[in-house]
N, CA, C and O atoms as a MOPAC input file, in Angstrom:
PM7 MOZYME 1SCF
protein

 N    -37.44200 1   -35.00700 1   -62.63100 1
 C    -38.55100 1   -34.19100 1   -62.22600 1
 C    -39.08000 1   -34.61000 1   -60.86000 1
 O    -39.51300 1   -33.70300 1   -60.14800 1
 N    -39.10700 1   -35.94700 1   -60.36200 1
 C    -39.66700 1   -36.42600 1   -59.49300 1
 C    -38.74900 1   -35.83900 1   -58.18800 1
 O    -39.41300 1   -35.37700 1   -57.26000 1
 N    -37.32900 1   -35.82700 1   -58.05600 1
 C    -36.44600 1   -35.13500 1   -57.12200 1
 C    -36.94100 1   -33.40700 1   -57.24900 1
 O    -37.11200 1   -32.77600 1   -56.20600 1
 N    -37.07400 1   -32.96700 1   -58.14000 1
 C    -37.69800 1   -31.45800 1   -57.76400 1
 C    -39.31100 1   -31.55200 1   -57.07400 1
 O    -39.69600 1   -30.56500 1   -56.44700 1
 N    -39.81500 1   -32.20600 1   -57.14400 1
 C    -40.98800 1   -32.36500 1   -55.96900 1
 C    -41.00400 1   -32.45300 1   -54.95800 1
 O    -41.80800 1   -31.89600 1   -54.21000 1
 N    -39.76500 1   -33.46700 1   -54.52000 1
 C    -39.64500 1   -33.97100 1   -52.90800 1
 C    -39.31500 1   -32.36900 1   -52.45900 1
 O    -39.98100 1   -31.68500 1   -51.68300 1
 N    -37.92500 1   -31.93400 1   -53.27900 1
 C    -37.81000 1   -30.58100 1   -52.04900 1
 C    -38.63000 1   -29.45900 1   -52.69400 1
 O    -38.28600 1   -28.43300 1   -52.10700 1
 N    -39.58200 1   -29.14900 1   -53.65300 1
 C    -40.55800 1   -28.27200 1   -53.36300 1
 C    -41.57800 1   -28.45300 1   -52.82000 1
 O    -42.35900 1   -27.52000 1   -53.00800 1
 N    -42.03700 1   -29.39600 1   -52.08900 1
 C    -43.21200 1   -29.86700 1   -51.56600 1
 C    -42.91300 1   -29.41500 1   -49.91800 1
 O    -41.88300 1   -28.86200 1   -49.53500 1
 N    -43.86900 1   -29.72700 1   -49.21300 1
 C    -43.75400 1   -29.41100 1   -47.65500 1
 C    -42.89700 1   -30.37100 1   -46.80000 1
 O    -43.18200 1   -30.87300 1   -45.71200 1
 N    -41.85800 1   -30.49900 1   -47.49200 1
 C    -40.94500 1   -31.41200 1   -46.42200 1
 C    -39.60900 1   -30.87800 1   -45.86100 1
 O    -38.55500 1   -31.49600 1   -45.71300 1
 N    -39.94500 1   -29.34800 1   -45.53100 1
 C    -38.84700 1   -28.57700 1   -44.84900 1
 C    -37.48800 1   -28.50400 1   -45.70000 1
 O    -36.58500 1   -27.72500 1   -45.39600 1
 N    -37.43000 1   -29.26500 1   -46.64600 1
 C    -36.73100 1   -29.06600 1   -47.56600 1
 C    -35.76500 1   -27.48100 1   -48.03900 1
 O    -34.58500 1   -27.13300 1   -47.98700 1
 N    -37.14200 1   -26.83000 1   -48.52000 1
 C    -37.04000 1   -26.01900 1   -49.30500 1
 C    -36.28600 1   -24.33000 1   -47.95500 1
 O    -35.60800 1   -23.31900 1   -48.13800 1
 N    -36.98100 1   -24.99300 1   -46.74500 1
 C    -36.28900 1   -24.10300 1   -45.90400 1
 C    -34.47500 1   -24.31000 1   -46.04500 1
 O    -33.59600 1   -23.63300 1   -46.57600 1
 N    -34.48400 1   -25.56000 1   -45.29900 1
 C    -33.41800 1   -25.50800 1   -44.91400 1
 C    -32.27400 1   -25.83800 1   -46.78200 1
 O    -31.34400 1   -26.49900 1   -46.31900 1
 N    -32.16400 1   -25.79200 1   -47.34900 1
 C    -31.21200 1   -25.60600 1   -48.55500 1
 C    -31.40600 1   -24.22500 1   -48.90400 1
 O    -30.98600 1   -24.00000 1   -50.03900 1
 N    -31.88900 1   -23.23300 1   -48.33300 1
 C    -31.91200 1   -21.76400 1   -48.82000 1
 C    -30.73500 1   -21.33700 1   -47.60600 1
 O    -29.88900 1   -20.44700 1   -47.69900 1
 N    -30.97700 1   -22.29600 1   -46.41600 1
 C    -30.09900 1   -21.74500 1   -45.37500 1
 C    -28.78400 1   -22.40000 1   -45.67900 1
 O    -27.84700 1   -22.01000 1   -44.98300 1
 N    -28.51200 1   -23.37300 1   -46.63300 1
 C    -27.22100 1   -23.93700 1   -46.75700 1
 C    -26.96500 1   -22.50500 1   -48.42900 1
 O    -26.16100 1   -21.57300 1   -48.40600 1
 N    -27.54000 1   -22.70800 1   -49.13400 1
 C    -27.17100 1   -21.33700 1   -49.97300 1
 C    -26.70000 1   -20.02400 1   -49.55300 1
 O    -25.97000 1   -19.24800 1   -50.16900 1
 N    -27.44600 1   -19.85400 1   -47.94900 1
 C    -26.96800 1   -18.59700 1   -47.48500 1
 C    -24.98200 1   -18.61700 1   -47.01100 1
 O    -24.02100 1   -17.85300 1   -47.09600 1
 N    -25.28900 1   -20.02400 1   -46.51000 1
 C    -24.30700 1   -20.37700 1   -46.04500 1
 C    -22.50700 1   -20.54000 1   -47.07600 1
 O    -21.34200 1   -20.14100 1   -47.08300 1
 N    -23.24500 1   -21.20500 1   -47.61000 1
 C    -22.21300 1   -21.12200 1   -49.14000 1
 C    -21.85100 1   -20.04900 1   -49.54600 1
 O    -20.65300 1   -19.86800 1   -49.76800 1
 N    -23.27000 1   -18.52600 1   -49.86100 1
 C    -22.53200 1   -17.75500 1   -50.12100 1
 C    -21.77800 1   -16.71800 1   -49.55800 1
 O    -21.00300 1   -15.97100 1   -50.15500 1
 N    -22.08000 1   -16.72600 1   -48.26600 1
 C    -21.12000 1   -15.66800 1   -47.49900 1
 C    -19.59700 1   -16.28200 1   -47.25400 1
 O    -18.88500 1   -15.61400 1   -46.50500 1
 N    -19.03600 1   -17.49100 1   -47.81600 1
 C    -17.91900 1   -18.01100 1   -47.57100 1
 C    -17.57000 1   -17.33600 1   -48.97600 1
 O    -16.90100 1   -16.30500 1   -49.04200 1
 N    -18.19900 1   -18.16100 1   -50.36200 1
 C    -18.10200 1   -17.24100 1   -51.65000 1
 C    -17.87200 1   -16.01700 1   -52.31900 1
 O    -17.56300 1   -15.75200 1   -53.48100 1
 N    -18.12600 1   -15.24000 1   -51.18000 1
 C    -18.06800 1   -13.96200 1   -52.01200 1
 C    -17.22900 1   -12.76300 1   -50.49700 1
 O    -17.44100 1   -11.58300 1   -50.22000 1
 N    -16.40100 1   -13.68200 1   -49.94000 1
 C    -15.64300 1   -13.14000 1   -49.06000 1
 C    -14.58400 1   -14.20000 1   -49.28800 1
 O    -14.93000 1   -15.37900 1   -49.22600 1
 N    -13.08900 1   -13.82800 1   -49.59500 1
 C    -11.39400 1   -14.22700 1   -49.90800 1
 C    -11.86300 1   -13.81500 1   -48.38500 1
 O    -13.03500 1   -14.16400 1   -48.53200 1
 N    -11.82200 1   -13.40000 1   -47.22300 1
 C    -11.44400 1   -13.34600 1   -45.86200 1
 C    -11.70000 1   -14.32100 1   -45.47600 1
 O    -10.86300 1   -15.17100 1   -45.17200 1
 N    -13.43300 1   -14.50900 1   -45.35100 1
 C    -14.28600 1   -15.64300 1   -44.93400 1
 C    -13.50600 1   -16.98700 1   -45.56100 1
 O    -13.27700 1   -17.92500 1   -44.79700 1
 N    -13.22800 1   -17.04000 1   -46.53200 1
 C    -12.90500 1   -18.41700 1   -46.92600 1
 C    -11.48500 1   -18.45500 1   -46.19500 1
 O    -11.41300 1   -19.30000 1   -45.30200 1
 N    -10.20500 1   -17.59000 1   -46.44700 1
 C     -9.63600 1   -17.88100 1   -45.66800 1
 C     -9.56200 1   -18.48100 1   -44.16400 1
 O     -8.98900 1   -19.36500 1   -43.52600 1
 N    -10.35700 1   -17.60200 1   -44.03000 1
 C    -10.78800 1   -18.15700 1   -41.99600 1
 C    -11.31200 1   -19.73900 1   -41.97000 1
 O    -10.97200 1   -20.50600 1   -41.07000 1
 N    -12.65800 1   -20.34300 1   -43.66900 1
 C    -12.83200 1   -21.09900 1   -43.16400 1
 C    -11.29800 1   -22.12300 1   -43.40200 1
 O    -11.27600 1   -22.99100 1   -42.52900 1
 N    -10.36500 1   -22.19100 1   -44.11900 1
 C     -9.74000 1   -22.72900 1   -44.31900 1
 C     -8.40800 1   -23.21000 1   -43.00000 1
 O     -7.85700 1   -24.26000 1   -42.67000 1
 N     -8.35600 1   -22.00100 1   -42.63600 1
 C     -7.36700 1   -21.98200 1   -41.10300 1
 C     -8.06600 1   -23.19800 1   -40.34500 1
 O     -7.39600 1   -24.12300 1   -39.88600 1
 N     -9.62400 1   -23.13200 1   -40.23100 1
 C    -10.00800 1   -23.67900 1   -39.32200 1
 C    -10.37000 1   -25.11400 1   -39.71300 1
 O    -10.51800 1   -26.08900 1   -38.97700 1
 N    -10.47500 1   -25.01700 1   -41.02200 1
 C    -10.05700 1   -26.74900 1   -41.48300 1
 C     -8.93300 1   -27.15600 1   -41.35600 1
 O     -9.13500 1   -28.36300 1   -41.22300 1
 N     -8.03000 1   -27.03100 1   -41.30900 1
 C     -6.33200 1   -27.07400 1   -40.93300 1
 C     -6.38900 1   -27.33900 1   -39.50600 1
 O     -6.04500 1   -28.46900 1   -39.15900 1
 N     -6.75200 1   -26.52800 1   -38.62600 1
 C     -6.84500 1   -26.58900 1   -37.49200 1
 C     -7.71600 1   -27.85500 1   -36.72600 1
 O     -7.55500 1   -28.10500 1   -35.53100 1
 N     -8.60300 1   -28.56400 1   -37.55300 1
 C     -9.23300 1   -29.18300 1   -37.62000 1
 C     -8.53300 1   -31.16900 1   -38.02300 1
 O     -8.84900 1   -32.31300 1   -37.69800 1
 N     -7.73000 1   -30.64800 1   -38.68300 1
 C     -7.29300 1   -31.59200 1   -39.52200 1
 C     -8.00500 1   -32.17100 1   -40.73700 1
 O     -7.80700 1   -33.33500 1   -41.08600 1
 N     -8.87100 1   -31.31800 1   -41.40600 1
 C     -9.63800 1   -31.50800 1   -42.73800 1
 C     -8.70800 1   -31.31200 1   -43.99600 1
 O     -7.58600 1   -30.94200 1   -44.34100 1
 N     -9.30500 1   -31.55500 1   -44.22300 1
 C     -8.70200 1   -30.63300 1   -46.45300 1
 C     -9.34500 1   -29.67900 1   -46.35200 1
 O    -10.55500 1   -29.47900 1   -46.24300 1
 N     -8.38000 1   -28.98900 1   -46.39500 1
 C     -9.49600 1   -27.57200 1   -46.89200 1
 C     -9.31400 1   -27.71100 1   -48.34000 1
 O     -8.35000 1   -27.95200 1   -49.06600 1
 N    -10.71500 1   -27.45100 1   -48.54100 1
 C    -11.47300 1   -27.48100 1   -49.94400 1
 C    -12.49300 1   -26.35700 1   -49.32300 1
 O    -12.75600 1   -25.96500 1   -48.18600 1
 N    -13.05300 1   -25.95100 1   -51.01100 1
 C    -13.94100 1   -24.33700 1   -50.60800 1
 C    -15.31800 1   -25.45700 1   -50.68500 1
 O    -15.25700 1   -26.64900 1   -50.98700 1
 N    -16.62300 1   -24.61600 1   -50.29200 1
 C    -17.89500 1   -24.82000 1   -50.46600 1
 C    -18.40100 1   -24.61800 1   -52.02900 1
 O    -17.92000 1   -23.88900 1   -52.89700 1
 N    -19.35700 1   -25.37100 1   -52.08000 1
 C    -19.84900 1   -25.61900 1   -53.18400 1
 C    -20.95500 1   -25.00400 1   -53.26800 1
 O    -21.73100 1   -25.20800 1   -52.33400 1
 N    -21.50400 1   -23.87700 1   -54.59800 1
 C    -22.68900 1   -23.50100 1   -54.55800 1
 C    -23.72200 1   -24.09900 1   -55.76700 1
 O    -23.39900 1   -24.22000 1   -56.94900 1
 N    -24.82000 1   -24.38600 1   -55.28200 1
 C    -25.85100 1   -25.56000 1   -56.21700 1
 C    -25.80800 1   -24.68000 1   -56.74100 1
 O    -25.48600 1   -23.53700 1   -56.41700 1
 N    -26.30400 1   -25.34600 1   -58.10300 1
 C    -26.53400 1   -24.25800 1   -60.09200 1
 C    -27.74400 1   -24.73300 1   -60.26800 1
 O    -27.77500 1   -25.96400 1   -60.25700 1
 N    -28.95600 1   -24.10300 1   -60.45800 1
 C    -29.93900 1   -24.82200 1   -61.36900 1
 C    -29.70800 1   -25.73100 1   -62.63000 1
 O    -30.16500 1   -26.84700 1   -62.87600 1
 N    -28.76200 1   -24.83200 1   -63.44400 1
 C    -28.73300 1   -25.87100 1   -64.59500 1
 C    -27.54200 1   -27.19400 1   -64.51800 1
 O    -26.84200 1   -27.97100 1   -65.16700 1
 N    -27.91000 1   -26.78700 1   -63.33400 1
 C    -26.38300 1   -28.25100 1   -62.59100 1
 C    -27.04300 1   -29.39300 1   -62.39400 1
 O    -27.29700 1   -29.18300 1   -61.20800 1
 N    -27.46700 1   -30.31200 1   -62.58000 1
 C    -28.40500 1   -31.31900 1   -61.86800 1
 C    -27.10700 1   -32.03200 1   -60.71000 1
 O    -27.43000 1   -32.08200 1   -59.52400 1
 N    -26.39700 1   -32.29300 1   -60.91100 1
 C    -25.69600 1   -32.89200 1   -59.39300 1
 C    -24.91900 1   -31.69800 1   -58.64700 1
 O    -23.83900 1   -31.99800 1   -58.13900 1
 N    -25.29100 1   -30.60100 1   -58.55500 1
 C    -24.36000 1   -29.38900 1   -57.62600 1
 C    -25.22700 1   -29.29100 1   -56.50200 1
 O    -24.72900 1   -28.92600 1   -55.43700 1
 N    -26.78500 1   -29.62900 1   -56.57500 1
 C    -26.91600 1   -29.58600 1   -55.23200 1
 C    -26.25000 1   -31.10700 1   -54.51000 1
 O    -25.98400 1   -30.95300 1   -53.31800 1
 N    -26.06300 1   -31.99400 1   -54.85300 1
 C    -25.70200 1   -32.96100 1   -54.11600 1
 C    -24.17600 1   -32.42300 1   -53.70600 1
 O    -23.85100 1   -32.29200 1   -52.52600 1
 N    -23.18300 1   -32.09400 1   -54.93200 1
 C    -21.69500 1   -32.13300 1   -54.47700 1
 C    -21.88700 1   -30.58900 1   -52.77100 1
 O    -21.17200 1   -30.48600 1   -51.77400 1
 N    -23.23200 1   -29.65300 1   -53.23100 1
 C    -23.12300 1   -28.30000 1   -52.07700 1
 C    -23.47400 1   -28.98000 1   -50.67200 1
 O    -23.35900 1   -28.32000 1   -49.63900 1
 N    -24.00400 1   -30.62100 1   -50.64400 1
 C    -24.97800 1   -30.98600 1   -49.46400 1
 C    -23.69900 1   -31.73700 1   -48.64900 1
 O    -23.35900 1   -31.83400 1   -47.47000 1
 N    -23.17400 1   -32.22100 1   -49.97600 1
 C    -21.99400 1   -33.06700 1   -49.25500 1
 C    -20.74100 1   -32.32900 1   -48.75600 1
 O    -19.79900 1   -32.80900 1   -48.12600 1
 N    -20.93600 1   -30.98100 1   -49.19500 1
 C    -19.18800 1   -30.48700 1   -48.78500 1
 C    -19.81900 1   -29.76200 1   -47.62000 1
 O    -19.06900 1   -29.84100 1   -46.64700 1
 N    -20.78800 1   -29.16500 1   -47.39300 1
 C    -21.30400 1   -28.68100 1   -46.11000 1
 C    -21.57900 1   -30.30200 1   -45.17100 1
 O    -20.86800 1   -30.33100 1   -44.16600 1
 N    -21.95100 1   -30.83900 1   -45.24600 1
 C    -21.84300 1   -32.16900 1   -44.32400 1
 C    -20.46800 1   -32.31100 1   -43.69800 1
 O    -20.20700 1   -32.35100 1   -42.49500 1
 N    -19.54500 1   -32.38800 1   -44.83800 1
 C    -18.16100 1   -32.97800 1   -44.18600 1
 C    -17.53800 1   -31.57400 1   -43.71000 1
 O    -16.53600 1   -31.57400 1   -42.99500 1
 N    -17.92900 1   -30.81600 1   -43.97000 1
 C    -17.07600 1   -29.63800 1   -42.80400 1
 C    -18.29800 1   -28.87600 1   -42.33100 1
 O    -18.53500 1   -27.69200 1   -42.57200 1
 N    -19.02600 1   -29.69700 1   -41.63800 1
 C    -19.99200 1   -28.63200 1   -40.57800 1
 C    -18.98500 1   -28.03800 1   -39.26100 1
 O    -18.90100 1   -26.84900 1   -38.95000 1
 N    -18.43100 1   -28.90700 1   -38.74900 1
 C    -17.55000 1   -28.47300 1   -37.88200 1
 C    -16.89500 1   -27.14900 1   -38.00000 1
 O    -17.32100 1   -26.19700 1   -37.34600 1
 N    -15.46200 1   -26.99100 1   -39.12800 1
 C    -15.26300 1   -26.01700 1   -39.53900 1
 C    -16.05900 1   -24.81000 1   -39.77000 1
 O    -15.65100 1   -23.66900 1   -39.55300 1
 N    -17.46500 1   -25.19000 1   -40.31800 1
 C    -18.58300 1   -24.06800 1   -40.75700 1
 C    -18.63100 1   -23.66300 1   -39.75200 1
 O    -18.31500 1   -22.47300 1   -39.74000 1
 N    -18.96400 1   -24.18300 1   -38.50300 1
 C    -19.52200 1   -23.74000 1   -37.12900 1
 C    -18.38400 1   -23.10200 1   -36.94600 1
 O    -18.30900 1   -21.93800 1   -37.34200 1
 N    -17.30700 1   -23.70000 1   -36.33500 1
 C    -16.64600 1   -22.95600 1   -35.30300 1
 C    -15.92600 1   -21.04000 1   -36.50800 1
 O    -15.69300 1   -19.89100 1   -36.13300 1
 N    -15.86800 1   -21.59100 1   -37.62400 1
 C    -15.55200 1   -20.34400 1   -38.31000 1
 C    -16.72900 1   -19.17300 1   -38.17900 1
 O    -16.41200 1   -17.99500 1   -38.01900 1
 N    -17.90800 1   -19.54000 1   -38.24800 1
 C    -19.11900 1   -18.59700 1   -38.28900 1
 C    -18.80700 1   -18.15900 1   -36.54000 1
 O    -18.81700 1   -16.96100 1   -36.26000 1
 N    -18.58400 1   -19.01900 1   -35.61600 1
 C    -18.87600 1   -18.45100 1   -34.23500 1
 C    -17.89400 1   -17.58100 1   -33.91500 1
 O    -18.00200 1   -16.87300 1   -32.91400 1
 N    -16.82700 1   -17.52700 1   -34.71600 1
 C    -15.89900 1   -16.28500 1   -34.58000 1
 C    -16.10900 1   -14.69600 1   -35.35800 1
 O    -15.53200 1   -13.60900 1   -35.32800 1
 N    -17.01900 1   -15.16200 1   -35.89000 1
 C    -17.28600 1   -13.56400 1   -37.47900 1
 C    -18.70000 1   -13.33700 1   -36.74600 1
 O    -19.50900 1   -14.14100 1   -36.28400 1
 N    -18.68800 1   -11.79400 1   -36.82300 1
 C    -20.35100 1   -11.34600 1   -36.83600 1
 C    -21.15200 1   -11.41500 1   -38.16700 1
 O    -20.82400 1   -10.69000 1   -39.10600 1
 N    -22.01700 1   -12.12700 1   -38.24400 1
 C    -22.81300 1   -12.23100 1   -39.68000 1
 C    -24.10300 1   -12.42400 1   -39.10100 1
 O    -24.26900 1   -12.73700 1   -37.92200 1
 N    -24.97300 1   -12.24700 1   -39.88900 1
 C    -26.48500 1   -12.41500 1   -40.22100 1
 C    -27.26800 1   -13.45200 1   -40.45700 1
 O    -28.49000 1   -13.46900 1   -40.60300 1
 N    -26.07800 1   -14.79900 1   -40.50300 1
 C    -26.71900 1   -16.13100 1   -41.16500 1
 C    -27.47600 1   -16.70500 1   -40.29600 1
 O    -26.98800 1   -16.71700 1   -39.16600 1
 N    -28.62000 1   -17.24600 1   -40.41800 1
 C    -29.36800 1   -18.15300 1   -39.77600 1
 C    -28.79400 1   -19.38200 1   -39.76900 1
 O    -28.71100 1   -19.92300 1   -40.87200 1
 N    -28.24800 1   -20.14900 1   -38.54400 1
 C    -27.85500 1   -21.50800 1   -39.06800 1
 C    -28.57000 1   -22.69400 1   -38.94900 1
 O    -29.47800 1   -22.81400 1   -38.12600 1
 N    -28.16200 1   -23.75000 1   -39.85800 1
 C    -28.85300 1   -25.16500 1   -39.83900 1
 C    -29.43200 1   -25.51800 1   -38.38600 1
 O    -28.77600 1   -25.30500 1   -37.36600 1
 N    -30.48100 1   -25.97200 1   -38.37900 1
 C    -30.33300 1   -26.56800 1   -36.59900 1
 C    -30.37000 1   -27.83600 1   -37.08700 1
 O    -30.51900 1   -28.04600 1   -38.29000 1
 N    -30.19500 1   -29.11200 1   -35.90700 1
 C    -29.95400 1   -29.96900 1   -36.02500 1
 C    -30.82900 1   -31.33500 1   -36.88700 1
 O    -30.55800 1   -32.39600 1   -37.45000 1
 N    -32.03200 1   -30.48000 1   -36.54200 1
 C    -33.12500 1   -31.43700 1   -37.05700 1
 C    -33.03200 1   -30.94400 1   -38.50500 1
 O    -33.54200 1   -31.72600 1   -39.30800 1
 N    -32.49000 1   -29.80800 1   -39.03500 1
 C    -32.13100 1   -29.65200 1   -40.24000 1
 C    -30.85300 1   -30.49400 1   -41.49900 1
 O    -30.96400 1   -31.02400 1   -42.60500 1
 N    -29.52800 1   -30.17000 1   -40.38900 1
 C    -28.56100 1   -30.89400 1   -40.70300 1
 C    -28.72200 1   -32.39200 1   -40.63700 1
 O    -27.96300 1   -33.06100 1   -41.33700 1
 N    -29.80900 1   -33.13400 1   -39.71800 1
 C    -29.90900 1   -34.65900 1   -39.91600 1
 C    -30.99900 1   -34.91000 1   -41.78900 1
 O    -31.15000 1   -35.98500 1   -42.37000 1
 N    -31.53500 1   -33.53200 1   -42.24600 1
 C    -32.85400 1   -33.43200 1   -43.12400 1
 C    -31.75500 1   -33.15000 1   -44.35100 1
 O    -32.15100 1   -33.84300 1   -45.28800 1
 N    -30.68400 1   -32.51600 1   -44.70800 1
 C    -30.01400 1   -32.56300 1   -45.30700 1
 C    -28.95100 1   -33.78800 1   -45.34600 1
 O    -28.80200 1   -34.27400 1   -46.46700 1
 N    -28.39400 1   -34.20800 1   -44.57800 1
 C    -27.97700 1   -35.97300 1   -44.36800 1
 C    -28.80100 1   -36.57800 1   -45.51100 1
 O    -28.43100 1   -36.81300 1   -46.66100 1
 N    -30.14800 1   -36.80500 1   -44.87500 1
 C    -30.80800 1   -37.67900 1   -45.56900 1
 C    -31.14000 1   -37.22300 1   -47.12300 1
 O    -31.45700 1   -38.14700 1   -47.87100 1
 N    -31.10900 1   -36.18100 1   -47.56300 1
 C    -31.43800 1   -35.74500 1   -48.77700 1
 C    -29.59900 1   -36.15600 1   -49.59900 1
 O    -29.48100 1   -36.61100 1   -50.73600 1
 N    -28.63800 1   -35.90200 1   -48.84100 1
 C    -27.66600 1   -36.49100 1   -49.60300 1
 C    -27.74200 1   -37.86000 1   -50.01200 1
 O    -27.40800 1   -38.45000 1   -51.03900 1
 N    -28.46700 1   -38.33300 1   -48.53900 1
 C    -28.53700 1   -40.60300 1   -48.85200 1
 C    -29.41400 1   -40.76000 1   -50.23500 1
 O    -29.23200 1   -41.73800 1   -50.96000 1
 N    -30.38900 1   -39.72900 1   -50.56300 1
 C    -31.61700 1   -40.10300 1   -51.89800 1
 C    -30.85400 1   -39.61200 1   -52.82700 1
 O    -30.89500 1   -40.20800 1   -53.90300 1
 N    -30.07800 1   -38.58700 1   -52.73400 1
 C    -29.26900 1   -37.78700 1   -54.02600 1
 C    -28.16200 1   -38.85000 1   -54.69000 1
 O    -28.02600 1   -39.19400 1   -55.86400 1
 N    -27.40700 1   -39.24600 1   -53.46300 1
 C    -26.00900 1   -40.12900 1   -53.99000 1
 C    -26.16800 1   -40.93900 1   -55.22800 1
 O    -25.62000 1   -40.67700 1   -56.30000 1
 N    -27.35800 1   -42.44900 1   -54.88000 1
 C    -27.66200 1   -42.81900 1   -56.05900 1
 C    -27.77400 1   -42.37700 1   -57.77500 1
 O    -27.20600 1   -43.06500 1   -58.62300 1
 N    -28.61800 1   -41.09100 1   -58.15500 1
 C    -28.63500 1   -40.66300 1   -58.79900 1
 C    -27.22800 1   -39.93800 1   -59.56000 1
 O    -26.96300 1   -39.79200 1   -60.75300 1
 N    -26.51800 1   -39.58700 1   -58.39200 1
 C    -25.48300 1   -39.36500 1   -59.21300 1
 C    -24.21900 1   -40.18200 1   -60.51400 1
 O    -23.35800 1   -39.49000 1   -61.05700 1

């Protein structure tokens, strides 16, 4: 209970993991999009592996969605800067705010 406070409370939290949900699901619910992001993990020299979308009744899916967007922000980026979409993306002071919410999550897992 005490981890559902930190990110419903005013610690920008609650913004930026709606923008990693947005993010997750336009890869999710597009076989194109995921393809593309996958080329560009390859291209990258990553694993392509798909994105992860948090479950409420998941208690560790937001951690595994924080960590697979961490390790392929790269890919995320350069795949989104090729597609026209609507997504608002992470800014930086976001992506360092999600970092740190993975460092408090890990433990618990």
């Amino acid at each position: 209970m005490q981890g559902m406070l930190l990110i419903t409370g005013d610690s920008g939290f609650v913004g930026a993991l709606a923008k990693c949900r947005n993010i997750v699901g336009h890869f999710k619910h597009s076989p194109a999009n995921t393809a593309e992001l996958q080329v560009e993990q390859g291209t990258l020299g990553q694993k392509q592996e798909s994105l992860i979308q948090d479950v409420p009744i998941r208690w560790n899916s937001m951690l595994e969605m924080v960590k697979r967007l961490i390790r392929n922000q790269a890919a995320i980026k350069a795949t989104l800067d090729q597609q026209q979409h609507k997504l608002v993306m992470l800014t930086p002071p976001e992506w360092d705010k999600i970092q740190r919410l993975e460092t408090l999550l890990e433990p618990c897992r």
